[in-house]
C-alpha positions in Angstrom: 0.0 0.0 0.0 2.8 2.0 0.8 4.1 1.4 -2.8 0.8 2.9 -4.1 0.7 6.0 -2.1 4.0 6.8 -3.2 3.8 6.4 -7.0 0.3 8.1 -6.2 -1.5 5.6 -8.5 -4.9 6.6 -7.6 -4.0 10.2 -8.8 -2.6 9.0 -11.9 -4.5 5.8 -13.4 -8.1 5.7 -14.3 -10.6 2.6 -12.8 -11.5 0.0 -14.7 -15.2 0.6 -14.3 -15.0 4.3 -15.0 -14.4 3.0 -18.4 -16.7 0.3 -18.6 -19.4 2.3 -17.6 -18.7 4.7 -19.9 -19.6 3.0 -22.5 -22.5 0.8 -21.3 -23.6 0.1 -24.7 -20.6 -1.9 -26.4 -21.0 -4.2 -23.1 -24.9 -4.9 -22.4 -26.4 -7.4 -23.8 -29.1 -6.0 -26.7 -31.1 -8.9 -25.9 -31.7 -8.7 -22.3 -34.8 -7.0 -21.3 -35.1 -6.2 -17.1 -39.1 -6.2 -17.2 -41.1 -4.6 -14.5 -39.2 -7.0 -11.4 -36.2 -6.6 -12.8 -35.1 -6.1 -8.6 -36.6 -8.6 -7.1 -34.1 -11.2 -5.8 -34.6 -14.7 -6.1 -35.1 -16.7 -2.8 -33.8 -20.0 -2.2 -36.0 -22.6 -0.6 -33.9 -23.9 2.2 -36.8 -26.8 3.4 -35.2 -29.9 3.7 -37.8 -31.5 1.7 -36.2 -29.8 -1.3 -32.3 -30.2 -0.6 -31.1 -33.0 -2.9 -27.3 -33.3 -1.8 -25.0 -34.8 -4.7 -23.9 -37.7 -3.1 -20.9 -38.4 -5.5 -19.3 -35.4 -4.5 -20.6 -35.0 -0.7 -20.2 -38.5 0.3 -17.2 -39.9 -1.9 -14.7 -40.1 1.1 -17.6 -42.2 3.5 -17.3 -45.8 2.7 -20.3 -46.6 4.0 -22.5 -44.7 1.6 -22.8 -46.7 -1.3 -22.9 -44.7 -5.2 -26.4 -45.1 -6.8 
């Protein structure tokens, strides 16, 4: 950090997403469409009856669970 301060970086480079965002339109997708929920965040359901754990990856070091 020291480093930075002294060569004063943030004085004399420009961010990354300064850039980006200044041209929004050569890096959004023409095809995506927000809609009217476009902020509504998607929820997981955390119920156990719904949890299917992959048992080939979660339970490949227990020799007692046998591979389906």
């Amino acid at each position: 950090e020291r480093e930075r301060v002294q060569e004063q970086l943030k004085q004399r480079t420009v961010s990354l997403w300064s850039y980006t965002n200044s041209q929004l339109s050569v890096y959004q997708n023409p095809l995506y469409w927000a809609g009217p929920n476009y902020q509504l965040v998607l929820m997981p359901v955390a119920s156990m009856r719904y949890i299917k754990p992959w048992k080939s990856l979660y339970c490949r070091w227990n020799p007692s669970m046998r591979q389906q």
